[in-house]
N, CA and C atoms of all chains as a GROMACS GRO file, in nm:
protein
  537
    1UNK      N    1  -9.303 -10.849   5.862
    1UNK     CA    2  -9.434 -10.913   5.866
    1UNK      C    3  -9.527 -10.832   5.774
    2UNK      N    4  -9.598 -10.884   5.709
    2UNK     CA    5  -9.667 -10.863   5.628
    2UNK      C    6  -9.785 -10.936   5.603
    3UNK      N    7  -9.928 -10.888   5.496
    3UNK     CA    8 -10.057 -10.884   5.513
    3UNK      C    9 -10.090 -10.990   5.430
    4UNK      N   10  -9.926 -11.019   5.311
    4UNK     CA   11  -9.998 -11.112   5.219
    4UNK      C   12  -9.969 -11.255   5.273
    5UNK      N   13  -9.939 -11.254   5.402
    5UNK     CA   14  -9.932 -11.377   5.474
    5UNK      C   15 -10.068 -11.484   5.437
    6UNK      N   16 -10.130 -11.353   5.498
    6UNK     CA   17 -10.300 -11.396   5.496
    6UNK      C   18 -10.379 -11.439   5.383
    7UNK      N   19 -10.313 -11.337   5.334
    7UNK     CA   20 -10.390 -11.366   5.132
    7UNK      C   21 -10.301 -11.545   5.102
    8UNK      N   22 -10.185 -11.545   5.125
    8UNK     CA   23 -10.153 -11.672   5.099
    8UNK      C   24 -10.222 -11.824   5.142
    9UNK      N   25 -10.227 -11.815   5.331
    9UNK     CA   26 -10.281 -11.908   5.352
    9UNK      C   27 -10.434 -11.920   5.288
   10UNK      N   28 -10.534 -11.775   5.271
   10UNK     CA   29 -10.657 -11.782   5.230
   10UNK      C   30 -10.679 -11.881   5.091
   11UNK      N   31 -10.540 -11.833   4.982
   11UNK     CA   32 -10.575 -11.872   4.883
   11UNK      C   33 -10.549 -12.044   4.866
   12UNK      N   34 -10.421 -12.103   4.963
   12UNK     CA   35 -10.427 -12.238   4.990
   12UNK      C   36 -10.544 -12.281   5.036
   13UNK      N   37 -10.645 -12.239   5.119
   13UNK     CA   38 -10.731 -12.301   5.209
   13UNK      C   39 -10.873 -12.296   5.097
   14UNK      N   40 -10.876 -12.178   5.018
   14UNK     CA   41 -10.985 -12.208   4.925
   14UNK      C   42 -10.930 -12.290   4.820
   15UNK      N   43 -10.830 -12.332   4.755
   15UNK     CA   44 -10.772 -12.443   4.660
   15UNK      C   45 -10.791 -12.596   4.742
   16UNK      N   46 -10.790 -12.574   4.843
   16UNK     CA   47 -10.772 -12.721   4.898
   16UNK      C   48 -10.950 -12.740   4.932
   17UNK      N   49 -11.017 -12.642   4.990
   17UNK     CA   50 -11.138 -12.692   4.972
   17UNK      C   51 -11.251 -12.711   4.855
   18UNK      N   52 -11.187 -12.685   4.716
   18UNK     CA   53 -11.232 -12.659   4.579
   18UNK      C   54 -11.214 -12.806   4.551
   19UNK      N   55 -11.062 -12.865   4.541
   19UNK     CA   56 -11.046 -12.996   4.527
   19UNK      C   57 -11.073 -13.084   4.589
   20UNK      N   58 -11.104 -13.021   4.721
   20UNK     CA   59 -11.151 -13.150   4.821
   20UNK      C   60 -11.299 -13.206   4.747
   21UNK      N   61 -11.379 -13.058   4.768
   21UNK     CA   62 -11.507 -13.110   4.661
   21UNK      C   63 -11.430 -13.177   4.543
   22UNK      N   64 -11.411 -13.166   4.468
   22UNK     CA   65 -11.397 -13.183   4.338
   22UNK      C   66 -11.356 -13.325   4.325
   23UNK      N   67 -11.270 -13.415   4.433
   23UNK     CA   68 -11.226 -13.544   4.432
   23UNK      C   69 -11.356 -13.595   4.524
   24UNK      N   70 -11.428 -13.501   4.608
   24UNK     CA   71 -11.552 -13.621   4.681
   24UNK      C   72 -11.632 -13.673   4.566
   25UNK      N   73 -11.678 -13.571   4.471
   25UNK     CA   74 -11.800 -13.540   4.363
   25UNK      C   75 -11.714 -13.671   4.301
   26UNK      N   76 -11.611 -13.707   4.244
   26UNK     CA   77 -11.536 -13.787   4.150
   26UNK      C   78 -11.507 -13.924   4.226
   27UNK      N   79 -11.578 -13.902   4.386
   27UNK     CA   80 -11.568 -14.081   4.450
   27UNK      C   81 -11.444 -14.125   4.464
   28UNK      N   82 -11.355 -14.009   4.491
   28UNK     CA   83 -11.238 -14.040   4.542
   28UNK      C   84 -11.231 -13.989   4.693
   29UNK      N   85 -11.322 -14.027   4.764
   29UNK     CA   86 -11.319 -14.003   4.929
   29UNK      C   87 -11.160 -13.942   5.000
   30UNK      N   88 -11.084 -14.051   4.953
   30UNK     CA   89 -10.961 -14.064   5.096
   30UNK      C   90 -10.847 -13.998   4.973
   31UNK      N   91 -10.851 -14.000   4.872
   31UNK     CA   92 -10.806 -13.886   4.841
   31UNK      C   93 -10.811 -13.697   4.880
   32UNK      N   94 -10.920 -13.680   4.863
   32UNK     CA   95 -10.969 -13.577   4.941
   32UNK      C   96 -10.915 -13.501   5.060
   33UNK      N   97 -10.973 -13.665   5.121
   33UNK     CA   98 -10.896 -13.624   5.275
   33UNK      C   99 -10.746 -13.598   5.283
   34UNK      N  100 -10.633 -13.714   5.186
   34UNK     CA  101 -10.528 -13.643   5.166
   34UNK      C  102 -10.530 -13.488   5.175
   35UNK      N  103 -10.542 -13.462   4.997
   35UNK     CA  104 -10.533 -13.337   4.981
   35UNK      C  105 -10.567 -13.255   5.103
   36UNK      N  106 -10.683 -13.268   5.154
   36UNK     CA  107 -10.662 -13.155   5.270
   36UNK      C  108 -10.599 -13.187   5.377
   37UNK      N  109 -10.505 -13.295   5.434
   37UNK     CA  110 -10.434 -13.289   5.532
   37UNK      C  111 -10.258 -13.245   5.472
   38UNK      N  112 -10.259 -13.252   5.349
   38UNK     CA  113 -10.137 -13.190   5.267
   38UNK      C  114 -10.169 -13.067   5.314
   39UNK      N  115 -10.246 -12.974   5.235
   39UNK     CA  116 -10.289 -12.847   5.226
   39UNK      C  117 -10.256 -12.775   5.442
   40UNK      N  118 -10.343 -12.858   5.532
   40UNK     CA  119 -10.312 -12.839   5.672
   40UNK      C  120 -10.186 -12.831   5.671
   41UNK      N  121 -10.096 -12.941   5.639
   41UNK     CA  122  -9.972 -12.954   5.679
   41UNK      C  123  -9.873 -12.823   5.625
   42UNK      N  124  -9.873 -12.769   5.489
   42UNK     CA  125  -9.806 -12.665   5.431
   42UNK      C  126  -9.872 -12.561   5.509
   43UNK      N  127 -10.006 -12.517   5.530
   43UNK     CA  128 -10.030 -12.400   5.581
   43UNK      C  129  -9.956 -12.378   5.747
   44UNK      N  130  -9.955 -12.508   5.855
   44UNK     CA  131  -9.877 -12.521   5.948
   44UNK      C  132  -9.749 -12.497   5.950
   45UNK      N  133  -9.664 -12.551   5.882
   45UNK     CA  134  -9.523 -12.520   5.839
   45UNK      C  135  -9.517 -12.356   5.816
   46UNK      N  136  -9.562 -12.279   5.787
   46UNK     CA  137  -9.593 -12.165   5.702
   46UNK      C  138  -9.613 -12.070   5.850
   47UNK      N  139  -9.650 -12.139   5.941
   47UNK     CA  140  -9.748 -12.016   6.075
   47UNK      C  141  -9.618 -12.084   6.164
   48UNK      N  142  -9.571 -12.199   6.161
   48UNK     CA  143  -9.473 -12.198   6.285
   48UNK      C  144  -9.388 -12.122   6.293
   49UNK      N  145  -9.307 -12.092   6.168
   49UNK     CA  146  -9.201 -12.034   6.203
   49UNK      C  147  -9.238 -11.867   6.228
   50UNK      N  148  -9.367 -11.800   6.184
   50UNK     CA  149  -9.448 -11.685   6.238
   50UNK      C  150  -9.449 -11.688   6.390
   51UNK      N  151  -9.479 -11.798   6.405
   51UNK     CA  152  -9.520 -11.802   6.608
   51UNK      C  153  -9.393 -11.812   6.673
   52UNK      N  154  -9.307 -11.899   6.610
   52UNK     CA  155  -9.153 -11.864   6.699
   52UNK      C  156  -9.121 -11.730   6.697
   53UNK      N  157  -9.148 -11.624   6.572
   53UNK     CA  158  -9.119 -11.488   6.586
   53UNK      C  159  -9.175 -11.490   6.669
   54UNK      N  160  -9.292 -11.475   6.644
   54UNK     CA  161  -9.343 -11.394   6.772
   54UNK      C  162  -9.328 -11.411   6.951
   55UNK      N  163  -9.300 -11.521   6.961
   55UNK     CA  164  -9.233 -11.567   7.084
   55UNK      C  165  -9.091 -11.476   7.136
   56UNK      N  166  -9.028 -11.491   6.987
   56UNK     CA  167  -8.865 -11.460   6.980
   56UNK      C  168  -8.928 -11.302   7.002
   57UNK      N  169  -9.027 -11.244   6.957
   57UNK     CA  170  -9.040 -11.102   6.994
   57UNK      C  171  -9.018 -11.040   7.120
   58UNK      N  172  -9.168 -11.117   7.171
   58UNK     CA  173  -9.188 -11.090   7.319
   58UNK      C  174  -9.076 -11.113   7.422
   59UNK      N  175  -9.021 -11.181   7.351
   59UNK     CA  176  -8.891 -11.249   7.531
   59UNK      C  177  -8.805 -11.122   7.448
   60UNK      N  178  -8.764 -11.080   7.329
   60UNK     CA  179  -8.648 -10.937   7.320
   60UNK      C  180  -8.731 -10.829   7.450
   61UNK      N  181  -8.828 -10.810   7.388
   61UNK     CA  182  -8.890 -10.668   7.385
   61UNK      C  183  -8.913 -10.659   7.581
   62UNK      N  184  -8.975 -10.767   7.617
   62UNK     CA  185  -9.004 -10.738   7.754
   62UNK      C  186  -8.833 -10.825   7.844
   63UNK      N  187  -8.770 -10.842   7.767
   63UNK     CA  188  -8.607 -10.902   7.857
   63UNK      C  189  -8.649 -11.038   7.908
   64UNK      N  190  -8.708 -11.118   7.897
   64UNK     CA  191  -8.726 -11.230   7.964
   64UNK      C  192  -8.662 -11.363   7.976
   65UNK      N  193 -11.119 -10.863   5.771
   65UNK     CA  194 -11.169 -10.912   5.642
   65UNK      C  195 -11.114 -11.025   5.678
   66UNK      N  196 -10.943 -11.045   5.769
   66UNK     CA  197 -10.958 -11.181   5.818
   66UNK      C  198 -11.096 -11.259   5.854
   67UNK      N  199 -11.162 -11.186   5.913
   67UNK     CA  200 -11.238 -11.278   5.978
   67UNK      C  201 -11.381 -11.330   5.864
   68UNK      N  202 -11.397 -11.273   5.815
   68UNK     CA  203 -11.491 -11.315   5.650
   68UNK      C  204 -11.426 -11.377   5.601
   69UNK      N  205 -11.264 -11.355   5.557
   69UNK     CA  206 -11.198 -11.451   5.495
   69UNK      C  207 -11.218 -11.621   5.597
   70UNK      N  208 -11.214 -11.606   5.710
   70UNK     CA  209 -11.208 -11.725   5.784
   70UNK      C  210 -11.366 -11.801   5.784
   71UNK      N  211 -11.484 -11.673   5.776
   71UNK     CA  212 -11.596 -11.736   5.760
   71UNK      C  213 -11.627 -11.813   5.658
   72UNK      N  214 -11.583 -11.775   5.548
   72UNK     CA  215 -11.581 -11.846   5.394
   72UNK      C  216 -11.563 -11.963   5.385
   73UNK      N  217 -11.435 -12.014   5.467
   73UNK     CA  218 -11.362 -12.139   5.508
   73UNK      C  219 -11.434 -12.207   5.582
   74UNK      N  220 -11.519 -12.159   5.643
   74UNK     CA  221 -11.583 -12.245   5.790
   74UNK      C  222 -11.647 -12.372   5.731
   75UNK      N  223 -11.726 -12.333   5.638
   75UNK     CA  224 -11.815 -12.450   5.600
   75UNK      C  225 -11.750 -12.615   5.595
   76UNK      N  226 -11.642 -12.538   5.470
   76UNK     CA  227 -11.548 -12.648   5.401
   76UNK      C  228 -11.455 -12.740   5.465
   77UNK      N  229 -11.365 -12.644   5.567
   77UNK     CA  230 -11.263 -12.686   5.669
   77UNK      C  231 -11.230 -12.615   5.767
   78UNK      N  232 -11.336 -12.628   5.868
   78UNK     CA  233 -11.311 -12.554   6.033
   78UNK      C  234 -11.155 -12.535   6.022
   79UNK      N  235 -11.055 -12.642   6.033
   79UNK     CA  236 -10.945 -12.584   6.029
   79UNK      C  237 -10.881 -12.466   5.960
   80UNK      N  238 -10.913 -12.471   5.816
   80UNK     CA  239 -10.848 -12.369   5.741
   80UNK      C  240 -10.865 -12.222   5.836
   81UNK      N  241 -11.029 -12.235   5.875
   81UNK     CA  242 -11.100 -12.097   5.918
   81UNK      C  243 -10.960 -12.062   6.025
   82UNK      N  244 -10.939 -12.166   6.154
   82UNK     CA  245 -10.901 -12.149   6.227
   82UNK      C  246 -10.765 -12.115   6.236
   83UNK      N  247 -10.678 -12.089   6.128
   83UNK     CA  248 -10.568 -12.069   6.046
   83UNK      C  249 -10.582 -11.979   6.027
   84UNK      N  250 -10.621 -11.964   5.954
   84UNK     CA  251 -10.713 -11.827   5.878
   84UNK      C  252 -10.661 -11.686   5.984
   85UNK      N  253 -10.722 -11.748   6.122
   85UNK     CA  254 -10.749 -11.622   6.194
   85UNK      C  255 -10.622 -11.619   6.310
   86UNK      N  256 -10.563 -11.741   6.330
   86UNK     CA  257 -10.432 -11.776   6.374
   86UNK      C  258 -10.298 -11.628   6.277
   87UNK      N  259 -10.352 -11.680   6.150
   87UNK     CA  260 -10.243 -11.546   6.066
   87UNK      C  261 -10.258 -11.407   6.071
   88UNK      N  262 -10.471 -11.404   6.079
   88UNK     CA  263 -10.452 -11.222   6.124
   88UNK      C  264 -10.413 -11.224   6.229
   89UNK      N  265 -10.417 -11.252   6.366
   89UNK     CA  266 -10.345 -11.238   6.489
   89UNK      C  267 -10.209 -11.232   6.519
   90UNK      N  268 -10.151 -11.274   6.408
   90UNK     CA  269 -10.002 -11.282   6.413
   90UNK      C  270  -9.960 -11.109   6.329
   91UNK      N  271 -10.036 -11.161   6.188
   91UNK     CA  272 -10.005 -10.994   6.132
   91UNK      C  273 -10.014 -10.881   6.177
   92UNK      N  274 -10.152 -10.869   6.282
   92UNK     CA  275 -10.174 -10.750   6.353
   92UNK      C  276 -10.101 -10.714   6.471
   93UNK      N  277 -10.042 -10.824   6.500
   93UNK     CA  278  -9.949 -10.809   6.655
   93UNK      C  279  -9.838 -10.768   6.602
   94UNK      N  280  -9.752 -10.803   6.480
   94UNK     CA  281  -9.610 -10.761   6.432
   94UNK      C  282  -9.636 -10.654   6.365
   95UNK      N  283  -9.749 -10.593   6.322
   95UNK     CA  284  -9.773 -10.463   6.281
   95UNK      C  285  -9.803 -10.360   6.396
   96UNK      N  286  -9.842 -10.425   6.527
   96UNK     CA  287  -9.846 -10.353   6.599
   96UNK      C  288  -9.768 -10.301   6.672
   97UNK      N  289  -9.715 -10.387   6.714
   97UNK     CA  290  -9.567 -10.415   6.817
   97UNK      C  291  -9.482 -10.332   6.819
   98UNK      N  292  -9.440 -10.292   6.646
   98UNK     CA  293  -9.334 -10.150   6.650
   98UNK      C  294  -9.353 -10.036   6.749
   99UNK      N  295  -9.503 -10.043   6.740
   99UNK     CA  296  -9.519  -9.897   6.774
   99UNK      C  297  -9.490  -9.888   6.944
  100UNK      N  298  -9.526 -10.021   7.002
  100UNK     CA  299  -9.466  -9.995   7.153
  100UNK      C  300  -9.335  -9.999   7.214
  101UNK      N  301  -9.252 -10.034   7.112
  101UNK     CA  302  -9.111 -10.037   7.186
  101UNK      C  303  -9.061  -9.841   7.214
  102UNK      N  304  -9.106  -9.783   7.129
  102UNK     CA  305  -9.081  -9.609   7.240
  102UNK      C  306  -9.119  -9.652   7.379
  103UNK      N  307  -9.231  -9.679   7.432
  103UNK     CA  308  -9.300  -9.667   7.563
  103UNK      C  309  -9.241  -9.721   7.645
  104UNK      N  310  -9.194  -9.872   7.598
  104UNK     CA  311  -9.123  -9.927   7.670
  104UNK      C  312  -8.958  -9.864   7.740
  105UNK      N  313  -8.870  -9.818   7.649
  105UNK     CA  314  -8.773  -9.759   7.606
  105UNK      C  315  -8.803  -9.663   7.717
  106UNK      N  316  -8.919  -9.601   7.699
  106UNK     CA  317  -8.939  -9.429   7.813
  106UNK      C  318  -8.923  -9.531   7.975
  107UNK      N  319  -9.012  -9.663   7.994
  107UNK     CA  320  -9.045  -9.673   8.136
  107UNK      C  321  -8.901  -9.751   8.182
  108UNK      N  322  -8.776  -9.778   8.027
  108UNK     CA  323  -8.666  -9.857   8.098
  108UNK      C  324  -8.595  -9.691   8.171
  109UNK      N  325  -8.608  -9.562   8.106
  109UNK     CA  326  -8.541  -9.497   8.146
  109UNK      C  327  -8.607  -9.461   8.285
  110UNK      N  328  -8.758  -9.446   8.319
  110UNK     CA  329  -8.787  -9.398   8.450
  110UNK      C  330  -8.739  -9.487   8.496
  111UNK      N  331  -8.695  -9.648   8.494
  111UNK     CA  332  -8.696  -9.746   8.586
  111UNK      C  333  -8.548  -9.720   8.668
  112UNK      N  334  -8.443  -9.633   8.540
  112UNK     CA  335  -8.305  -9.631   8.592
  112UNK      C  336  -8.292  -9.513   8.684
  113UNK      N  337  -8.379  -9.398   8.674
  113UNK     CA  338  -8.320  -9.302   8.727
  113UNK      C  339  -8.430  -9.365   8.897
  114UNK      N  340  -8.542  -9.391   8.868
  114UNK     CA  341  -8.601  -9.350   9.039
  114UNK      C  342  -8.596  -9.504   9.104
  115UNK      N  343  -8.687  -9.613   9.076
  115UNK     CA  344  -8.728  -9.710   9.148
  115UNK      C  345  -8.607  -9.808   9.129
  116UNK      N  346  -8.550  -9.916   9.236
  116UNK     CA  347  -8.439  -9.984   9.226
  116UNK      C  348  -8.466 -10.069   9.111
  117UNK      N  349  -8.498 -10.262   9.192
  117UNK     CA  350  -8.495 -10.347   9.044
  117UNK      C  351  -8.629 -10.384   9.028
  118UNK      N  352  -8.766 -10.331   9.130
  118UNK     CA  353  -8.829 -10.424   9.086
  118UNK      C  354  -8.885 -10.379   8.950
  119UNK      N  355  -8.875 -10.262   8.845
  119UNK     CA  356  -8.970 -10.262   8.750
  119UNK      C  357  -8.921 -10.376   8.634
  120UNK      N  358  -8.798 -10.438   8.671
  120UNK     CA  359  -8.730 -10.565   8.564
  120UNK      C  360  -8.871 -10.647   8.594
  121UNK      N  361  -8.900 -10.682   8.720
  121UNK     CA  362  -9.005 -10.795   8.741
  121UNK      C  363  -9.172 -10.763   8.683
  122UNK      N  364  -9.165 -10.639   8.705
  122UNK     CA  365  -9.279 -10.567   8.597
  122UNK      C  366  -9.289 -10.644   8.400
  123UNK      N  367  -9.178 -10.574   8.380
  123UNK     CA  368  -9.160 -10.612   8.228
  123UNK      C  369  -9.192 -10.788   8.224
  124UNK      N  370  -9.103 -10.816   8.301
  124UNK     CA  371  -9.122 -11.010   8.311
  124UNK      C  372  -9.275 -11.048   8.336
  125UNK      N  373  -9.348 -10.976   8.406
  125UNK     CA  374  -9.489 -11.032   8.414
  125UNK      C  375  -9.540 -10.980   8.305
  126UNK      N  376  -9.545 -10.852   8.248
  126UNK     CA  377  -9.619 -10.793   8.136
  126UNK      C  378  -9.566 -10.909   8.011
  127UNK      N  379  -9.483 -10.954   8.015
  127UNK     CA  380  -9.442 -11.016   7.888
  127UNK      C  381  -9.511 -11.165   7.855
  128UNK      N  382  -9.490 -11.235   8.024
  128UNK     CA  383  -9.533 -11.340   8.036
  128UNK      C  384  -9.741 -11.348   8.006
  129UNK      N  385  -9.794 -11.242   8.073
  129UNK     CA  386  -9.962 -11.229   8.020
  129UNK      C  387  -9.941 -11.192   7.932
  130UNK      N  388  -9.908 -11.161   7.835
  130UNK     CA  389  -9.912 -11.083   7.717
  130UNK      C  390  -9.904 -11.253   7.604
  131UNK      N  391  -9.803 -11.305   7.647
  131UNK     CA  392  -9.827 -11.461   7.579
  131UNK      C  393  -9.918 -11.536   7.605
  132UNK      N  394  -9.940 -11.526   7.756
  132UNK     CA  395 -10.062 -11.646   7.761
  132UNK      C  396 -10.200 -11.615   7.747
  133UNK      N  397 -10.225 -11.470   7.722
  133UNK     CA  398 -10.343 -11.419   7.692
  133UNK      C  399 -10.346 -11.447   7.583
  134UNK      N  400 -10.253 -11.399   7.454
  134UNK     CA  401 -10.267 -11.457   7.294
  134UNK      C  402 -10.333 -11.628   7.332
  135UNK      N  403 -10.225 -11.667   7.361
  135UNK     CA  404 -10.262 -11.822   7.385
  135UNK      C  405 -10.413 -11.854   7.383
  136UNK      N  406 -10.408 -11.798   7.502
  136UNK     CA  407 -10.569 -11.817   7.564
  136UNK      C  408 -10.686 -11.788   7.492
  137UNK      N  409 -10.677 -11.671   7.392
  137UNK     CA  410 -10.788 -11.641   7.309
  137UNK      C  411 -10.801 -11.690   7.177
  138UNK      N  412 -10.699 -11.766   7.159
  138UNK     CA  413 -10.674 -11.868   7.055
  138UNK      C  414 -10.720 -11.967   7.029
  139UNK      N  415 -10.680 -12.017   7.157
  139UNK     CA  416 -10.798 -12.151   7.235
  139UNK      C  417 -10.915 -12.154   7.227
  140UNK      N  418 -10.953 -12.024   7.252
  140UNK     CA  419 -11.106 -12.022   7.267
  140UNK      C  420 -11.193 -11.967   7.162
  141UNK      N  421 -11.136 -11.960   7.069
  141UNK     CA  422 -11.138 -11.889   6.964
  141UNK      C  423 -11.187 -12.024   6.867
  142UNK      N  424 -11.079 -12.113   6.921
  142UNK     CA  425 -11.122 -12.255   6.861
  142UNK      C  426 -11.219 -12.336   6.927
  143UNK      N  427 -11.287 -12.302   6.967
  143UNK     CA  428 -11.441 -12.350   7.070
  143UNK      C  429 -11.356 -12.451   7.192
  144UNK      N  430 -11.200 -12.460   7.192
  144UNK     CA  431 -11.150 -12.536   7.352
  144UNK      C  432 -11.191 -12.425   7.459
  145UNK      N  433 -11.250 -12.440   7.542
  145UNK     CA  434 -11.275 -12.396   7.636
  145UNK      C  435 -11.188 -12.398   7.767
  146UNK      N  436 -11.180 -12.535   7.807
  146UNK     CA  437 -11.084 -12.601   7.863
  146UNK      C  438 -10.974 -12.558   7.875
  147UNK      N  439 -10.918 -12.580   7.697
  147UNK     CA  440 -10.782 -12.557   7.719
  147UNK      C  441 -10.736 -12.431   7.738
  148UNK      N  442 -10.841 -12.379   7.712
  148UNK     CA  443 -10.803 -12.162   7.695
  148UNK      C  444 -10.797 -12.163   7.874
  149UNK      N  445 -10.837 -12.250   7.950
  149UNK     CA  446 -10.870 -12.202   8.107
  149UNK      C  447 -10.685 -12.280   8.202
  150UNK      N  448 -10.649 -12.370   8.113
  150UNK     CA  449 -10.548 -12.455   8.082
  150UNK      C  450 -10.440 -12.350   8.074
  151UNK      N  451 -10.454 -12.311   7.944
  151UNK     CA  452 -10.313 -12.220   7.970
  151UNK      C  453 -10.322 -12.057   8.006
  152UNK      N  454 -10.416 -12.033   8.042
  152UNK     CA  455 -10.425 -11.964   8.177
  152UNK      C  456 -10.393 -11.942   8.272
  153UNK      N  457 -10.396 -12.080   8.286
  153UNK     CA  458 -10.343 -12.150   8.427
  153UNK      C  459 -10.191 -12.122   8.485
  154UNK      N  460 -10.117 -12.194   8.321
  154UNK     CA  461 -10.013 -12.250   8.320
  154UNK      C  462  -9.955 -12.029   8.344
  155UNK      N  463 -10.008 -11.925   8.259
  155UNK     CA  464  -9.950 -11.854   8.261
  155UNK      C  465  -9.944 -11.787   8.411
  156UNK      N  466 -10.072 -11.823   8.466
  156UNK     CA  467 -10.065 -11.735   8.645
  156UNK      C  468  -9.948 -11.795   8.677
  157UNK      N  469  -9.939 -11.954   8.672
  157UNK     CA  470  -9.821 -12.032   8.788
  157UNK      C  471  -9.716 -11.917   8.712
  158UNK      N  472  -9.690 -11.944   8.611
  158UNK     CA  473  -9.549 -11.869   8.571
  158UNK      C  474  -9.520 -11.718   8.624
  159UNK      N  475  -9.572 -11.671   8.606
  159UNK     CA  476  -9.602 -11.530   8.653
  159UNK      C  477  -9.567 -11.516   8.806
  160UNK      N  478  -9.666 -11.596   8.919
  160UNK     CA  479  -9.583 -11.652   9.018
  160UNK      C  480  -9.498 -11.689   9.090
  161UNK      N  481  -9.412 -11.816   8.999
  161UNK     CA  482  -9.285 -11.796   9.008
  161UNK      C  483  -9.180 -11.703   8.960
  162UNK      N  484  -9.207 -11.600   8.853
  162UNK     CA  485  -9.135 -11.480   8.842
  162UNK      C  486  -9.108 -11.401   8.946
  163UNK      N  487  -9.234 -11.383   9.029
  163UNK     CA  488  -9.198 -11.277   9.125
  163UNK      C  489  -9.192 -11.306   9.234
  164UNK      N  490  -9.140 -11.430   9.291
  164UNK     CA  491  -9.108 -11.555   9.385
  164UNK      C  492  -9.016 -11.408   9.435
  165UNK      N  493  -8.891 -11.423   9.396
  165UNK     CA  494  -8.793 -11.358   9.470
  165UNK      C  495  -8.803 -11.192   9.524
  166UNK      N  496  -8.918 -11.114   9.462
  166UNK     CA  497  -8.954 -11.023   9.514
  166UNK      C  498  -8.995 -11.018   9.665
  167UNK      N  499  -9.142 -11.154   9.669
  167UNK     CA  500  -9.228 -11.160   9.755
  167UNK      C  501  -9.091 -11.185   9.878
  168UNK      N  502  -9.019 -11.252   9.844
  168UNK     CA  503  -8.872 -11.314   9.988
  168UNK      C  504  -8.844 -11.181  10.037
  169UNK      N  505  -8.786 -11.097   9.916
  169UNK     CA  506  -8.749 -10.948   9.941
  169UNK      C  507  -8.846 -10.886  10.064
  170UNK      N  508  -8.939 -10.839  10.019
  170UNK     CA  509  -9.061 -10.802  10.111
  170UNK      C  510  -9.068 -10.849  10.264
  171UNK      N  511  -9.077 -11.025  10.276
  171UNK     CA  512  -9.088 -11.050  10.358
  171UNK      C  513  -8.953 -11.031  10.473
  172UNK      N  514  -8.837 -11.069  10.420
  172UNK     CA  515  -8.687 -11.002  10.494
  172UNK      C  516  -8.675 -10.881  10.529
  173UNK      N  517  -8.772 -10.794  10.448
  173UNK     CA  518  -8.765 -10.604  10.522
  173UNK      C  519  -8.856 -10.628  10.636
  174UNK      N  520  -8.978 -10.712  10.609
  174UNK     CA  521  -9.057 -10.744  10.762
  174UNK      C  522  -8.983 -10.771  10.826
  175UNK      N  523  -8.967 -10.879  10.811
  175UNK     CA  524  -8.886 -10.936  10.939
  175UNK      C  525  -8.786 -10.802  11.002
  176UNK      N  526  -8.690 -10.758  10.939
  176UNK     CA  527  -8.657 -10.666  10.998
  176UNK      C  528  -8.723 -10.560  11.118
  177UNK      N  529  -8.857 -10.545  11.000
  177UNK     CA  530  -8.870 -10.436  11.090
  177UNK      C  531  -8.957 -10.458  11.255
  178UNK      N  532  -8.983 -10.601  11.208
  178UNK     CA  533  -9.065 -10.676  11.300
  178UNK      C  534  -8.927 -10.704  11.448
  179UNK      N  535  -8.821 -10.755  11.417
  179UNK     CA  536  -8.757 -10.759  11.517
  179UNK      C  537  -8.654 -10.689  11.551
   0.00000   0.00000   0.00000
């Protein structure tokens, strides 16, 4: 585990809200909204399999 | 700096923020975590030499709050209120039924000593 987890999702989440502006300003509304439910969806994919670790941690570490 | 990093986001997409801070919580717990398995390791060895089984049921509750507290401040972290009180909930019942078979234990030495 590591820190540039964070730097990753940060730098998806400011790209997706750059273009989100950038397609409202251009009157492409529901585009937009795409793009940022793309952008949600990759950053999700990205933290699940983090949270199963960490699940998979806790049940090693405490025997459960 | 997670959490500036997550403020930055707030404006644009509450979600991202809430991501955001979903990943420092994860990074800081697997960075942390190493460092407690010694401690643990020391209380499996007091557990073998003095007290019988219940410190197994120890570890099983410490493990079980230890999830539903993350849980819980997660929740609430995301302005659910509710749901942070929700799986709360869900973690006491569990916890509960973990140490179901202790509480029987206990009560069968009463009884004993009762009749």
């Amino acid at each position: 585990m590591d820190v540039d987890l964070i730097f990753k999702i940060a730098a998806i989440g400011i790209i997706v809200a750059v273009l989100n502006q950038l397609l409202i300003r251009s009157g492409r509304e529901d585009q937009a909204m795409m793009t940022t439910l793309a952008g949600l969806i990759v950053v999700l994919s990205m933290l699940v399999t983090q949270i199963s670790e960490l699940f998979v941690t806790i049940k090693d570490l405490f025997q459960l | 700096m997670v959490c500036c990093l997550s403020l930055l986001l707030k404006k644009e997409s509450a979600a991202f923020s809430f991501l955001i801070l979903l990943a420092g919580v994860l990074t800081v717990f697997f960075l942390v975590f190493p460092l407690m398995s010694p401690v643990l390791a020391l209380v499996e060895q007091i557990e073998k030499t003095l007290s019988g089984g219940a410190l197994s049921y120890l570890f099983k509750v410490l493990g079980i709050a230890l999830a539903a507290q993350i849980a819980q401040e997660l929740c609430k972290d995301a302005g659910a209120g509710a749901l942070a009180s929700m799986v709360e909930l869900g973690g006491r019942a569990l916890i509960l039924i973990s140490v179901f078979p202790l509480v029987q234990d206990v009560l069968k030495q009463v009884e004993g000593l009762l009749l």
